[in-house]
Steps between C-alpha positions, in 0.01 A plus 500: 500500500478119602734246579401201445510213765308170452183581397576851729595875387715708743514824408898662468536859467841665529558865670438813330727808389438761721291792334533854483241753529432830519284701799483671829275537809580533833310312816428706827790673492715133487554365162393091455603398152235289274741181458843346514479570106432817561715686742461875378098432488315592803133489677292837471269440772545882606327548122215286558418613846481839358235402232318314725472817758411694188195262397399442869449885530330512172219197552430506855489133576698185591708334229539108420844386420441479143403869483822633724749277257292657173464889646833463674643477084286759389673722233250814600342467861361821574328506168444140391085420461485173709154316488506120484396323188542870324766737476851379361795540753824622367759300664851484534628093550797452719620205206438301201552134460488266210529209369715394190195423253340860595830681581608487122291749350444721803882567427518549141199773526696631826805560270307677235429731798886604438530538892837418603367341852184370641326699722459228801643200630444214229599121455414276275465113607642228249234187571159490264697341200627246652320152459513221725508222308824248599691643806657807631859496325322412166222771504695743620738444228258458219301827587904701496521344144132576343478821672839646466443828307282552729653466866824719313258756390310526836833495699693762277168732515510474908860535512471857288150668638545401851292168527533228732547134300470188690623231230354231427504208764527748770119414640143632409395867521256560788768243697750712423316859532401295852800449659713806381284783359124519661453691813222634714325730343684496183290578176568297225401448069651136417432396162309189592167389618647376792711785636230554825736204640693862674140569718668179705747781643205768509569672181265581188630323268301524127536279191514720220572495123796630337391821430507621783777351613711719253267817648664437821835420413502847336362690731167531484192486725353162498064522449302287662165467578394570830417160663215408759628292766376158586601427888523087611527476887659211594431348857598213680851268365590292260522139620594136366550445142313878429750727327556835383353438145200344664396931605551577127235199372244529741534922391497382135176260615325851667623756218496261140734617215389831499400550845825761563497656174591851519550491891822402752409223711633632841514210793495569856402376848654326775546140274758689257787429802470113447603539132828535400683769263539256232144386565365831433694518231338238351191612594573846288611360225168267439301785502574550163272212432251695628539806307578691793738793409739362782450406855700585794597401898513758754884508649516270812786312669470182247635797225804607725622180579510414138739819425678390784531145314621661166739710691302823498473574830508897448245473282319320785527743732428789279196314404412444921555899494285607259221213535218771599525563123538109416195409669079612462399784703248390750112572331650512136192410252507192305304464171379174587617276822570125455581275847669162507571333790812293462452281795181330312683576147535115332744429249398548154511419147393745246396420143535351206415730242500837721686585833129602693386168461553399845510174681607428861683201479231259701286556208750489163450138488185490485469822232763306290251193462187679460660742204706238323837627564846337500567346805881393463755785573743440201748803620523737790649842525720592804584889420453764242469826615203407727645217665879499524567675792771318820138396654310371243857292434508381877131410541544264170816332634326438787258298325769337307723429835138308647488332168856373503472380874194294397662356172215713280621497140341830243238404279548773251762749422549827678698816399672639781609904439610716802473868418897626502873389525444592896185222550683212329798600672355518857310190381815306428625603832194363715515180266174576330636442162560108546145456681369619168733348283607156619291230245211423706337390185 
């Protein structure tokens, strides 16, 4: 939800419940539990180096990261058929996530199961029906009031069969499933398009419907076709005004719409250590535009001192432990090989009308005039789930700071909406709230 500042939104989100859930693993010998929220909860990377040993011994070649986090879930792996783009692997997800407008009816079919408990860890995340229309404290309160019924109904169902529930206002899901619930080499059904935002932290992380949401909650193997990998090596750095989401665009550009249909979109190479974790995250979760069924990261230092920053520094070093399993083997076969060299990688705009129509910026101006389109910006967007991470949030203050200094006033309204209670807070501490709310208009 907004609040509402000038012709500004802030986004306010207040802290969650703490969840209970239901599930046991054990981590070289040392247990490292999932979350904070989830204390009894804990990494089974013991499990996943065991399938991965299992499949190793069965195929006789290297493995890309996407196919260790897949075969490393495998419900059967001495017996499972595994050809790319064929057979259907029977998996077994670490969690489910969902949002409030999906999580409604996954529950009521889960409760017709007449289980008593869900299988594995589940939350469900309060934040697709709100609306930002006038300001934090009024959206917030207008979506409690329309959507009553349902927030009771979704909290009294998690309180009774085990489910995490993040009310509403507490921030948006892959935010949330960000800082407290994804980990390396976690495997994870998330009933929304955009749940590959978890590859940021080298997990596999797949948008699913609801259907199989319920499968998993009760137990079940989770079928999914086997996907071809598509590899992007990234060289050189990212430099100037060049950014995370520019990677994703210029892949979009390469790929189209359906360019990763069917296939994980795996990146690699020595440019992946001048991204960050929530820069990869981002990356992830605009694969989806792309019709990739997720994307992923290898583990790397950029991942660790992230957990470190959301105080999950054993998960950190259980990751560093086990990254041999969190990374591609040396020689692993890609289905197709796409390279991108971020040093020459120009800022971008992509669109209107599709997300693979690409433009580097030095040449939007001029594809504006020659097609016809609109060439005032009427509103901007600083958020959603794409773009609401602590960085996106400094790099847009810092433009606002310059424009302050220099007496710039806004031309057209912008909605400013940092990703959970933990970004506006840190943001209110660094004094990035006023740079983005004082009337510069």
């Amino acid at each position: 939800m907004q609040r509402f500042l000038g012709k500004k939104f802030i986004s306010a989100f207040s802290r969650p419940p703490c969840v209970r859930l239901f599930s046991t693993s054990h981590v070289a010998n040392s247990k490292v539990a999932v979350s904070q929220f989830e204390p009894d909860q804990f990494i089974d990377y013991d499990g996943i180096a065991s399938n991965v040993a299992v499949v190793k011994n069965r195929l006789k070649h290297p493995l890309t990261l996407a196919e260790k986090l897949l075969y490393g879930h495998l419900d059967a792996p001495k017996t499972q058929e595994i050809e790319r783009g064929t057979s259907y692997l029977r998996l077994r997800p670490d969690r489910v996530a969902m949002q409030d407008a999906t999580a409604q009816m996954a529950m009521l079919q889960f409760i017709s199961s007449g289980l008593a408990k869900v299988a594995v860890p589940s939350t469900i995340h309060c934040d697709h029906l709100i609306e930002a229309q006038l300001g934090a404290d009024q959206d917030l309160a207008k979506a409690k009031e329309m959507n009553e019924e349902v927030y009771r109904f979704l909290a009294s169902a998690g309180a009774k069969y085990g489910v995490g529930f993040w009310k509403p206002g507490s921030g948006i899901i892959h935010q949330i499933l960000l800082e407290n619930y994804a980990f390396p080499g976690l495997l994870m059904i998330g009933t929304d398009s955009h749940t590959p935002n978890g590859g940021g932290l080298a997990g596999a992380c797949i948008g699913v419907g609801g259907a199989d949401a319920v499968d998993v909650m009760a137990g079940l193997p989770w079928e999914l076709k086997c996907p071809k990998v598509i590899g992007v090596k990234l060289t050189g750095e990212l430099k100037g005004w060049s950014s995370p989401k520019d990677i994703i665009l210029e892949v979009a550009n390469l790929l189209t719409v359906a360019g990763g249909t069917g296939a994980i979109i795996e990146y690699f190479g020595p440019g992946v250590e001048s991204v960050s974790c929530t820069g990869m995250a981002t990356v992830c979760n605009m694969g989806a535009e792309i019709g990739a069924t997720t994307s992923v990261f290898p583990f790397n230092s950029r991942m660790a001192d992230y957990l470190k920053a959301t105080n999950r520094e054993a998960v950190a070093a259980a990751s560093d432990a086990f990254k041999q399993y969190l990374t591609a083997d040396e020689g692993a076969h890609y289905d197709q090989i796409l390279s991108i060299n971020l040093s020459e990688l120009e800022p971008r705009v992509n669109g209107p009308f599709t997300p693979d129509l690409a433009h580097p910026i030095s040449t939007l101006g001029e594809a504006a005039q020659a097609n016809n389109w609109p060439m005032d910006i009427k509103v901007a967007l600083i958020g959603s789930c794409t773009n609401s991470s602590y960085e996106d949030m400094c790099k847009s203050a810092s433009i606002a700071r310059q424009a302050l200094k220099h007496g710039l006033k806004a031309k057209s309204q912008f909605t400013v909406t940092p990703g959970s209670e933990q970004i506006r807070a840190t943001m209110e501490r660094d004094g990035l709230v006023y740079c983005l709310s004082v009337d510069c208009t």
